[in-house]
N, C-alpha and C positions, 0 to 999 in steps of 0.2 A: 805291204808285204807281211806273210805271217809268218812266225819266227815259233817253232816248236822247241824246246827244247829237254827230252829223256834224258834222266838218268838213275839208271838202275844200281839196284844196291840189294843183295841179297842178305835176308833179314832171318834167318830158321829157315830155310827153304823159300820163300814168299819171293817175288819181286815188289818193290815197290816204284812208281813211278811218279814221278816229282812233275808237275807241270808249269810253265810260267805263266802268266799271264797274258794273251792275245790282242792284237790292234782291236779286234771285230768285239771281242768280248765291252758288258756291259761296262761302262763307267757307273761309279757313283751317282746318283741321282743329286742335283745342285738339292739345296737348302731350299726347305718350303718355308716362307715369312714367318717369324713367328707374331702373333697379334701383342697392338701394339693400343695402348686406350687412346690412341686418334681419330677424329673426326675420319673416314672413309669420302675422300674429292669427289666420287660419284652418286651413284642409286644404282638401287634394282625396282626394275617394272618387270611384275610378275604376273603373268595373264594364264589361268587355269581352267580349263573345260570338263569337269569331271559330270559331263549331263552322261557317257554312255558306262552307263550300271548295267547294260546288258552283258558287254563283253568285259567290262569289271577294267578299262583301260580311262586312263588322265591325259591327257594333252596338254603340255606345258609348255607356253612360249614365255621368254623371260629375254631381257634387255638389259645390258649393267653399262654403264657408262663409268668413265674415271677412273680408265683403267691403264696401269704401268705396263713397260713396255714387256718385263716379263712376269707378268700377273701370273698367278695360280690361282686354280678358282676348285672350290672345295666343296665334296657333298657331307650334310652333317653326319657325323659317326658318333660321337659319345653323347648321349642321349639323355636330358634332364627324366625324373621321372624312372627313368630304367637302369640309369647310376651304369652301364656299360655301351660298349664299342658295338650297338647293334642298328643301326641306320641300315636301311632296306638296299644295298646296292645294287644288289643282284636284280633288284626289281626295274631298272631305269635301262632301257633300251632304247633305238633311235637318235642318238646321241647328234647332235649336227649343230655346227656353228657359223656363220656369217657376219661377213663387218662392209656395211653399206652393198648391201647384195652379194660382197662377192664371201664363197665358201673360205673358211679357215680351216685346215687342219690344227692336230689335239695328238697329243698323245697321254695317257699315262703315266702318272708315276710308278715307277718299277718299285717304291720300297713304299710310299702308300698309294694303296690301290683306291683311295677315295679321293685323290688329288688330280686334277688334268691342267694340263700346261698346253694352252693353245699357242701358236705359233703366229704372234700377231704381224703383221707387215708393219712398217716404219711410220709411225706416225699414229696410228690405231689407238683409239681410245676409247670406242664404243662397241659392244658385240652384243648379236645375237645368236639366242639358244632356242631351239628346240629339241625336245624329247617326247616320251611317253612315259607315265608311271604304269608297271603292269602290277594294278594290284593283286593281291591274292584272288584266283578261281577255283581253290577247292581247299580243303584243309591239308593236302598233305604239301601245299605250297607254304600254308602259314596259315593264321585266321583272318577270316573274312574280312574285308571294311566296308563293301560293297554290296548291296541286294536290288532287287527291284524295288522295296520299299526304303529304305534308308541308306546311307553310306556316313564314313566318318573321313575327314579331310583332315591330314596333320599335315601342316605347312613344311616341316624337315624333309617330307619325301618326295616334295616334289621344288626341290630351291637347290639353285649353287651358289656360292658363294664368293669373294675376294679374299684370299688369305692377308693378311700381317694385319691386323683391325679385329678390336673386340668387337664382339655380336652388337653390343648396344650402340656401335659408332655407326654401324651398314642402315641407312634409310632405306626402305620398302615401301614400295607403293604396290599393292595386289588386287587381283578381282577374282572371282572364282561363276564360273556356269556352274548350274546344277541342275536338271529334267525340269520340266516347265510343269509349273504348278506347287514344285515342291515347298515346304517351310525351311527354312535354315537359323539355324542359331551358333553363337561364337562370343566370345567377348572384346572381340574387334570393331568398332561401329562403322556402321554402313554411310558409307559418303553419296552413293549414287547407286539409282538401279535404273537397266535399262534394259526391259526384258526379263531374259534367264539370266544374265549377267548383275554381278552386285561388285563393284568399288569400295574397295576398305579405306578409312582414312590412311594415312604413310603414317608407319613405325619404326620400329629402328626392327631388326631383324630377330633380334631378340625379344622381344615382344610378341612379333610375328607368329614365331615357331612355340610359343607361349601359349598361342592364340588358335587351337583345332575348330573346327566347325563341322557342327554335325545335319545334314541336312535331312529330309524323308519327305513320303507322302502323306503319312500320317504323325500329327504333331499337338501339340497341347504345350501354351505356357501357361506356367502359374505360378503369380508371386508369391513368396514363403515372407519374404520382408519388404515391403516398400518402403519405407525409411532408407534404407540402406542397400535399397535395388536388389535383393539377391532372388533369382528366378530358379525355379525347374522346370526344364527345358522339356518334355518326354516326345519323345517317338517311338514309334511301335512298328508291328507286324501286322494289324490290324487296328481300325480305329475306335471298337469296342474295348481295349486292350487299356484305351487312355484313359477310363473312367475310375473313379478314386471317390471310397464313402466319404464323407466329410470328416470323423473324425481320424481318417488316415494321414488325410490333408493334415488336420491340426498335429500330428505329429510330427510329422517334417516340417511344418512352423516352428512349433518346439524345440526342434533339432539347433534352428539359426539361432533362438533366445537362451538356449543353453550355451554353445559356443559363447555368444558374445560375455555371458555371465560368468564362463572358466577365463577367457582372454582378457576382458576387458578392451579391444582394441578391434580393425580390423583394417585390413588393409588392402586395401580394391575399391575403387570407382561405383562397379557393381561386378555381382558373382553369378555364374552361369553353370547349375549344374547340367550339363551335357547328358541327356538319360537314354539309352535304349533300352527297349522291351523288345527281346528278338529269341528266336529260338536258334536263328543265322547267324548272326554274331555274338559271338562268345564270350560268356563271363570275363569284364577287366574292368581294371579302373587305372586313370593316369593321372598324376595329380598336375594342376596350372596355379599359377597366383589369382586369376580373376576366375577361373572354370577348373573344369573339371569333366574328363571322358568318363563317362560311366555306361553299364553294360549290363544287366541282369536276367533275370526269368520274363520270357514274356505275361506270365499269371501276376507277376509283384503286384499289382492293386487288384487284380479280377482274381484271385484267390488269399488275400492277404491273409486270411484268420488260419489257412494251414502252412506258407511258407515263409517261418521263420526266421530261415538262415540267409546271408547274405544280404541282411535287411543292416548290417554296418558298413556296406560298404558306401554310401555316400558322407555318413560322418567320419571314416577314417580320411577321405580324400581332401572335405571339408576343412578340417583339421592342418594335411598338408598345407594351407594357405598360409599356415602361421607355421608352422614345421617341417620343413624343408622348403618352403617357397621364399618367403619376409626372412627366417630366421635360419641358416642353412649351413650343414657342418663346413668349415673352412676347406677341407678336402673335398668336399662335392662340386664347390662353385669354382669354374672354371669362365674363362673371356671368353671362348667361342667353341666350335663343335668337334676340334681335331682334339684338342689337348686332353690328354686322359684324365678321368676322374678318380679318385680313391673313396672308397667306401668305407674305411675304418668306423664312422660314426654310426652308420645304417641300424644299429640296435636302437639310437635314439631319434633318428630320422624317421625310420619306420618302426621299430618297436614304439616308442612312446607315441607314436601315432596312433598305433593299435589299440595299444592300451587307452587312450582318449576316444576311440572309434569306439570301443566296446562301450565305455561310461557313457559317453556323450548319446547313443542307443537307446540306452537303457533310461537315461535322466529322462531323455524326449518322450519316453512312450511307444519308439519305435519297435523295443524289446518288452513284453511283462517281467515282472520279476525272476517268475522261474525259467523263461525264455537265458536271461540273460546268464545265472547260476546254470544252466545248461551248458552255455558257449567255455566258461570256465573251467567246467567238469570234465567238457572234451580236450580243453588244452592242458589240462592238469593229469590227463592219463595219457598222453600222446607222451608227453616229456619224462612221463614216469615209465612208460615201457621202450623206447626207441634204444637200442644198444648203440648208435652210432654219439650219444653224449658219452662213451668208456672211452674215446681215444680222441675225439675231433673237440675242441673247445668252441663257445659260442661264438668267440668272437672270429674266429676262422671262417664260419659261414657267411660273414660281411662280405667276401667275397666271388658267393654264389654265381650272380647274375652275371658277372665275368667268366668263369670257372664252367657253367651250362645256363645259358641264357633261356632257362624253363625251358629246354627238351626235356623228356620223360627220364627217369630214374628205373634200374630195374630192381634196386636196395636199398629205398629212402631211408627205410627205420637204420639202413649200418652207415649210409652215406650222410645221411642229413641232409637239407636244402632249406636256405631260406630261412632259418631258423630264429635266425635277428628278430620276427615279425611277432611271432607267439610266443617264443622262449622268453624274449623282450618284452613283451605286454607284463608276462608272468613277474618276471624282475621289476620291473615300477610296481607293480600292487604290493610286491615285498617293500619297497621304500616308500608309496603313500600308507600303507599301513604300520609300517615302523615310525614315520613322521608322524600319526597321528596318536600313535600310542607311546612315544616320546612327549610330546606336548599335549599329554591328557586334553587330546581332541579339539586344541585349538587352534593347530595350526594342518596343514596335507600337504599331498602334492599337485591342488590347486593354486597354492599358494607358490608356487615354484610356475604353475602355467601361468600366470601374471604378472611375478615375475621378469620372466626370461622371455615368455614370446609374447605380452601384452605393449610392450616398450614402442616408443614411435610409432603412436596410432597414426594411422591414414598416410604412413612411409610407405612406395615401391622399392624405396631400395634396399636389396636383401642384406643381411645384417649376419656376419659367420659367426661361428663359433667353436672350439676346441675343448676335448674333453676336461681340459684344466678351467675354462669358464663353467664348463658345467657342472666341477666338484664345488665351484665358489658360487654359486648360484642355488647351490642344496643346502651348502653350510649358512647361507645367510636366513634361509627356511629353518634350518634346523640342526644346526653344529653338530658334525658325526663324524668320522671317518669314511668319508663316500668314497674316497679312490680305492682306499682298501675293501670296502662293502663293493662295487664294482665289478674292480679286477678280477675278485674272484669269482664271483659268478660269468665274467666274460672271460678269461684265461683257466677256470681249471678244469680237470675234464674226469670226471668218473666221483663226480658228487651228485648226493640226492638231488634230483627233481628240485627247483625252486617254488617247493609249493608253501613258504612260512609266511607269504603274504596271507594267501587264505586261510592256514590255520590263525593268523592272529586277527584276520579277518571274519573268525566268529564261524570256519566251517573245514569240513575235512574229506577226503575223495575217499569214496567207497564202488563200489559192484554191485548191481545186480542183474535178474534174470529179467529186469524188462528196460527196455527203451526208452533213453527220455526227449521228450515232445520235438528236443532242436532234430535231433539228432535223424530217428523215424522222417520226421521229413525231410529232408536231405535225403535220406536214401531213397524214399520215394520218388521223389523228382528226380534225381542221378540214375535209378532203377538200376543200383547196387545192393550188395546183400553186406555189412560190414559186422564181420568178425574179428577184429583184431585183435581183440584183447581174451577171447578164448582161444579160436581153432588155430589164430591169427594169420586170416586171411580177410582181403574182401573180396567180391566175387559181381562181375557184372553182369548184368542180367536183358540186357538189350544183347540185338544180335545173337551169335552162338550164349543164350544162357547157358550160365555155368562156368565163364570162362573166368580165371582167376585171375586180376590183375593189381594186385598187392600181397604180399607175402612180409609179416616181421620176421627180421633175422633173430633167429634165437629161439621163435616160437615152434608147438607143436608139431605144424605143419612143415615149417623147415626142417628139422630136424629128421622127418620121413619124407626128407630131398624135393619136398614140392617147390615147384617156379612157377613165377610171373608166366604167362600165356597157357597154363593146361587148362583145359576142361575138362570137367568133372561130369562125367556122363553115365556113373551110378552113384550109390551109398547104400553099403551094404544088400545088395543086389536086388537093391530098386531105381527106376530112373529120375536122374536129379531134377528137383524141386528147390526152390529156397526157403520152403516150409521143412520139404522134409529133412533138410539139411539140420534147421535148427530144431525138428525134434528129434532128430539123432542125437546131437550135441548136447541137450536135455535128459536123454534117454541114458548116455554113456556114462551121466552121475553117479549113476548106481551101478552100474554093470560092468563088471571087471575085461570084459574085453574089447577091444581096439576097437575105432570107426572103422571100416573097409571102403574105400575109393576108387574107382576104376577110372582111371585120368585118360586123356589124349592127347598129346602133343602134335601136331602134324599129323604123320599118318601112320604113328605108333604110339602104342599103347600102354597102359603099365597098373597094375595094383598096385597101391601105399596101404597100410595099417598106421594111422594118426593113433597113438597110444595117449589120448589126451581125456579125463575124466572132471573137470572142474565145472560144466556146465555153461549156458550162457551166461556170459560178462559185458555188461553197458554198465559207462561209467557216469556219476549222476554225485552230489556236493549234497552231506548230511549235516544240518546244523550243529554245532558243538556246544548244547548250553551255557560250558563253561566258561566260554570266550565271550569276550564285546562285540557285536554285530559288526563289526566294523566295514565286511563289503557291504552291507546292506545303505549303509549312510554313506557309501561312497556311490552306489548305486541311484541314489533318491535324487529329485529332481531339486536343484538349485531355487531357491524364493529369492 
């Protein structure tokens, strides 16, 4: 029976209507287990078919035995690696279950949508699953993981799991297909092949989801270390792509001999860096305790001598091994994949990442010297012009990757994002160069990476820590007031730029009218035109050139109301160029009146006048004679 019952009550006019609660209406959703660090009575046997890369679909049959009568079985949601709630749900169609042939109905949980509550018959303890994973088929679904020459396999997106059980109690036994003939690599070891099919040995689950596999048709291993197994894994787009001078090679060997020289430690069986050269799948990196997803230019060895940039991204990941994998902020490690994570630490997680990805770079040989003094020059003017450090404090953007999981921004410089990573690098070069110039150079913050993430060599098990371990961990390097040196740089908001690492560093951010070497190429290959620090805009040059797609708040251009998407389809009434853009910008030095712009939005039009005279500005690190070289020996390669 349903029982309505109104009552009205005249409020200023208004009525208001009161309702009760209904028979039909939802109930509360029962309590989802919480994990418990017990053994899990059963397994999962996970069977995965990811051979069709044509239509970009995964077929996943999976079997969990040992199961309670009202089990909840979960897909992972908070995500090692990405610090938020983004596991792929939406991607997982086909949904169907079975226990000894016959169909089980599922339904959903109403308050997590990542939970299903199968409806077991009396006695049931074993079920089967099938699905599909539908991975991305175009970019405005997500990024690729799938081409006809390679794909990337994360075990989180294609598993479900038993709630009330930590990740490392659930045994996994898995196999994966992948197109016939392809190579694969993972840091899983292969138990059996038969076929296109490969058998992983059984893990606990966490492990598993630990453990990505990158397969292709074109591949190349090569060991960096044999002592200590660590491989680079490559796949490409083509298989001229895989070809590497030899002393490129020896710079990524260097890479492994520097790490071990800052850690002293390490901790993995063997390390797999997982490499793609694709023009398909998109710049990323995701850090594992034994591997590592990597993702870059497909030129990275068949153009090495002109692209510079993005040549840190396997030492920053590297790094993770010992920095958020072994040694991992207490708020970040969680027992299994429902329970939220907190990011409060992510400036040391991933900032001192950074900041060890940039040296570690540059020690190896991966960077030259002035390569590397490049990369600083640009983080050192990004934090010096962005307005969004006048209100928002560093440490607030800890919580980014929750807040906008990397969708586009149309205000980064008023918004900020991410800022933990660079802002964060900037701040440790402040405190290895105050360490070292406190103890007239004989001690840094090497000495702190030895430390704190050198401890229990050849341990898997991760090892927390709290901003209060790591104020007693700087003090024992180097008695300071670190909470207070910190805080304030992560709590306050509308102070200079943290750039007194590099001035005590021996060098100081200056402007000029030419481009320095990182930077030029980046644009190059991005085939953007980057103006920020004069017109302050960038402007891309694929597709509709001309079209603007970054604007600082505060600069020039904002200021004569330009936004993100217009095109710029005169300058001063000639048609745009990105030459002649910047010899207008050159030209306006001298000459007392305005650029002229004729923009296009959609399918109207509009003149601006940019009242902007200071010429081009690229930002580039002048030595300071009068200071101690200080990055420079923080730069050099470890003996």
């Amino acid at each position: 029976m349903r029982t309505l019952i109104l009552v009205a009550a005249w409020c200023g006019g208004s009525v208001a209507l009161l309702v009760s609660p209904t028979a039909n209406q939802a109930l509360a959703a029962a309590p989802i287990p919480a994990p418990r660090d017990q053994p899990f009575a059963g397994e999962i046997h996970l069977d995965v078919d990811a051979s069709d890369v044509d239509r970009r679909i995964v077929h996943v049959k999976e079997t969990i035995s040992g199961l309670v009568p009202d089990a909840v079985l979960l897909y992972p949601k908070w995500l090692p690696g990405t610090h938020a709630p983004e596991g792929p749900i939406d991607r997982v169609a086909g949904l169907t279950l079975t226990a000894r042939g016959t169909p089980i109905s599922w339904t959903r949980d109403t308050v997590n949508i990542y939970a299903f509550r199968p409806h077991l018959p009396a006695g049931t303890t074993s079920l089967e699953l099938s699905f599909d994973y539908l991975s991305p088929t175009s970019d405005k679904v997500g990024p690729p993981q799938m081409t006809r020459e390679m794909l990337i396999l994360d075990w989180n997106d294609v598993i479900l799991y038993p709630a009330g059980h930590f990740a490392r109690q659930i045994p996994v036994s898995a196999s994966a297909k992948f197109p016939r003939g392809w190579t694969q690599a993972t840091a899983l070891e292969a138990q059996a092949h038969s076929g296109d099919q490969t058998s992983y040995e059984r893990v606990s689950l966490e492990t598993l989801i630990d453990s990505p596999v990158y397969a292709g048709r074109y591949a190349s291993v090569i060991e960096l270390d044999p002592a200590t197994h660590v491989r680079l894994d490559v796949f490409a787009d083509r298989p001229e792509l895989l070809e590497a001078r030899p002393e490129v090679l020896a710079a990524h060997r260097s890479l492994v001999t520097q790490a071990y020289r800052l850690f002293g430690s390490h901790h993995y069986q063997h390390y797999d860096f997982l490499f793609g050269l694709s023009d398909q799948i998109p710049f990323s990196g995701t850090e594992h305790h034994q591997s590592s997803e990597d993702s870059t230019i497909p030129l990275y060895f068949a153009d090495w001598d002109n692209t510079p940039y993005d040549r840190d991204l396997l030492a920053h990941e590297f790094t993770h091994s010992w920095n958020g994998k072994f040694r991992r902020p207490a708020d970040l490690w969680t027992p299994s994949y429902e329970v939220p994570m907190q990011d409060s630490l992510l400036w040391v997680y991933e900032g001192q990442t950074e900041y060890w990805g940039f040296v570690l770079t540059a020690r190896a040989g991966l960077w030259n010297r002035t390569q590397a003094l490049d990369v600083w020059a640009e983080n050192a003017a990004w934090y010096s012009s962005i307005a969004g450090r006048t209100w928002r404090p560093l440490q607030d953007t800890t919580n980014d990757e929750i807040i906008n999981p990397r969708r586009p921004l149309s205000w980064e410089s008023w918004q900020r994002f991410e800022d933990y990573y660079d802002e964060g690098a900037l701040i440790w070069l402040d405190a290895d160069t105050l360490i070292r110039e406190r103890s007239a150079g004989k001690r840094s913050l090497d000495d702190f990476a030895a430390h704190f993430f050198g401890v229990n060599d050849g341990s898997f098990v991760p090892l927390t820590y709290t901003f209060e371990d790591l104020v007693k961990a700087l003090n024992v390097v180097e008695p300071y007031d670190w909470a207070a040196f910190l805080r304030q740089r992560l709590d306050g908001v509308a102070r200079p730029a943290p750039l007194d690492g590099l001035a005590r560093g021996g060098y100081r951010l200056i402007y000029t009218d030419k481009q320095n070497e990182y930077e030029k190429g980046r644009e190059t290959e991005r085939k953007v035109t980057t103006l920020r620090y004069s017109l302050g805009i960038d402007v891309d040059e694929k597709g509709d050139a001309g079209t603007i797609i970054n604007v600082m708040w505060g600069s020039p251009a904002f200021e004569a109301a330009i936004t993100e998407g217009m095109q710029i389809i005169a300058i001063n009434g000639e048609a745009y160029s990105a030459d002649l853009l910047k010899r207008t910008i050159t030209a306006a030095a001298t000459s007392p009146g305005p650029i002229e712009l004729i923009l296009k939005l959609n399918d109207r039009y509009r003149v601006v006048h940019v009242d902007y005279h200071g010429g081009l500005r690229y930002p580039h690190l002048e030595r300071d004679a009068t200071a101690t070289p200080l990055l420079d020996a923080i730069l050099a390669p470890r003996t």
